[in-house]
C-alpha positions in Angstrom: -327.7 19.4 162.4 -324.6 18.5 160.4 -325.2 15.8 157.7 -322.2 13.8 155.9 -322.6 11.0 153.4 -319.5 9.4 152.5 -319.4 6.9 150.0 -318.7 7.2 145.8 -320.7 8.4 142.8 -320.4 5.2 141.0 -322.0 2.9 144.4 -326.0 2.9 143.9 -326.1 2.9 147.6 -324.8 6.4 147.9 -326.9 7.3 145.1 -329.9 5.9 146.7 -329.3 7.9 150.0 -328.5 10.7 147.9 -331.8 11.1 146.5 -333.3 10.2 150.3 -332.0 13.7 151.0 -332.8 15.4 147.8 -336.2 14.5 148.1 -336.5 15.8 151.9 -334.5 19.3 151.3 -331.9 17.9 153.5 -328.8 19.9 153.3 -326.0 16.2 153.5 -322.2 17.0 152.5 -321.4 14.1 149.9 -317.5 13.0 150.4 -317.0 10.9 147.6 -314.0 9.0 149.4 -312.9 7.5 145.8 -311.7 11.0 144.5 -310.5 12.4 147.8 -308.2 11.1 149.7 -308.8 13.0 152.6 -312.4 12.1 152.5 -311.1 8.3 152.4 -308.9 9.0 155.7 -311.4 11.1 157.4 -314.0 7.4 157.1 -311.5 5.2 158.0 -311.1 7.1 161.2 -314.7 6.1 161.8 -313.9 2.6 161.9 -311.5 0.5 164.3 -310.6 -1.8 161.5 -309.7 1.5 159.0 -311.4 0.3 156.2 -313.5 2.3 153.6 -317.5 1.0 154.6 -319.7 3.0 152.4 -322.1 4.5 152.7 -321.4 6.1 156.3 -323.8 8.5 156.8 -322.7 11.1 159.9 -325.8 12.6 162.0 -323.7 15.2 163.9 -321.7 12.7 166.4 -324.4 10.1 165.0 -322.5 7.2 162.7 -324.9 4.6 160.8 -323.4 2.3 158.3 -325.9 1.5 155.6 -328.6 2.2 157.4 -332.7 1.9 156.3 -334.4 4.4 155.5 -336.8 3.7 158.6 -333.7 4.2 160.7 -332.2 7.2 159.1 -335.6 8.9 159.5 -335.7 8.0 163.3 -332.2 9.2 163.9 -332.9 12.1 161.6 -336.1 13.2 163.6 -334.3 12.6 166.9 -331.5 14.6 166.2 -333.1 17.3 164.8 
């Protein structure tokens, strides 16, 4: 299971689903798409409209935007 938060240091969102994963030894790649501009391109490709919505969390092909943490843990049990 590949795990990919994208989002920035400075957004409390990201921070908050950044500890989610800490405290569950959740191995998540953090693309903070405010210092990489590849990261940046790589979200908008997510999204019809191209724009930056973050936090994007990536469950393998799995995309939730903003999601609970009720709903990452479903996804995250069903995918694993």
């Amino acid at each position: 299971m590949t795990i990919k938060l994208y989002g920035a240091a400075r957004c409390h969102k990201t921070q908050h689903y950044q500890r989610y994963f800490q405290e569950r030894n959740l191995e998540v790649e953090f693309l903070d798409v405010e210092e990489n501009e590849s990261y940046a391109e790589e979200l908008r490709s997510l999204y019809t409209n191209r724009k930056l919505n973050f936090p994007t969390i990536t469950i393998d092909s799995k995309k939730l935007r903003n999601p609970s943490d009720e709903e990452l843990s479903k996804w995250i049990m069903k995918l694993s």
